[in-house]
N, C-alpha and C positions, 0 to 999 in steps of 0.2 A: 154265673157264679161258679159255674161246676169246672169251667176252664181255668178262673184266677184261682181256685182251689189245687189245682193239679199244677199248676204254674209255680205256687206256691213249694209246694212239693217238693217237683222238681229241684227248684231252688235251693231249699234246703237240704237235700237229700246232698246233690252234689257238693256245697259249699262242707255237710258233714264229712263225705268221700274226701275232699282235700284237703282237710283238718286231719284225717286219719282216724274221725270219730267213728269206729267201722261198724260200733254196736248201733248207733243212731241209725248211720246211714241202710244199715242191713233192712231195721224196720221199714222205713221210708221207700225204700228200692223194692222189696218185699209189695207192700201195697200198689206200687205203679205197676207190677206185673199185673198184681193182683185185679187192677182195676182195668190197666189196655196188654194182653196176653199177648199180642200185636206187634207190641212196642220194640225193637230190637235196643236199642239204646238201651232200655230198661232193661232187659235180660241181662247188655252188656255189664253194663253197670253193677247190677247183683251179681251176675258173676264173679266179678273182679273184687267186689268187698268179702265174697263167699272165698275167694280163695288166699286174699290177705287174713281171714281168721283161719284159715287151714281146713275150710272143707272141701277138698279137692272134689270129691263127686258133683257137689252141686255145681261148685264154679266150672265142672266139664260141662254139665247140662244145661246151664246158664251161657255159656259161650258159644256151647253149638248152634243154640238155638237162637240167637244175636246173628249169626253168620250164617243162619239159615234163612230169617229174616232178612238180612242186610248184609252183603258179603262182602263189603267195603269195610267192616268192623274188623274183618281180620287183617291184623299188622305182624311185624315179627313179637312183642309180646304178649301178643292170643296165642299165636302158633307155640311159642315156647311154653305157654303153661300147658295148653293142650296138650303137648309132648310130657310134659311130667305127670299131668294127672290121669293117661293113659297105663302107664303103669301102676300106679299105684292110688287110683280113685279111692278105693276104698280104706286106705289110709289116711291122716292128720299130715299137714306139713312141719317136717322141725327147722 
């Protein structure tokens, strides 16, 4: 039960990430960290909706840790936000 629960998740989590539901998806991505810390896809993931709402810090920390995990996750658009949110982690994206 606890795998088609997470399967579930998953599912929805992404299908929200492609709808561009970023509030939905943040929860949901949130939780799968939350439940496999492990998971590099999961980090990727939150990352990547972390830095679509503009928190650049998290989606740094969320990415490294994707590509620490799993270093196949970095492409040229990891590497490019990593390049921006280096400078300016601690600011909002406009």
């Amino acid at each position: 039960a606890l795998q088609k629960s997470t399967e579930t998740t998953w599912n929805l989590a992404r299908n929200y990430y492609a709808l561009e539901r970023d509030y939905e998806a943040l929860t949901l991505f949130e939780k799968l960290v939350g439940e496999s810390p492990e998971d590099a896809d999961a980090h990727y993931y939150l990352g990547m909706v972390c830095y679509d709402l503009g928190d650049l810090n998290r989606a740094q920390q969320h990415l490294i840790r994707a590509i620490t995990l799993d270093p196949s996750l970095k492409d040229e658009e990891v590497e490019e936000i990593l390049r921006e949110t280096r400078g300016d982690a601690a600011q909002t994206k406009t």
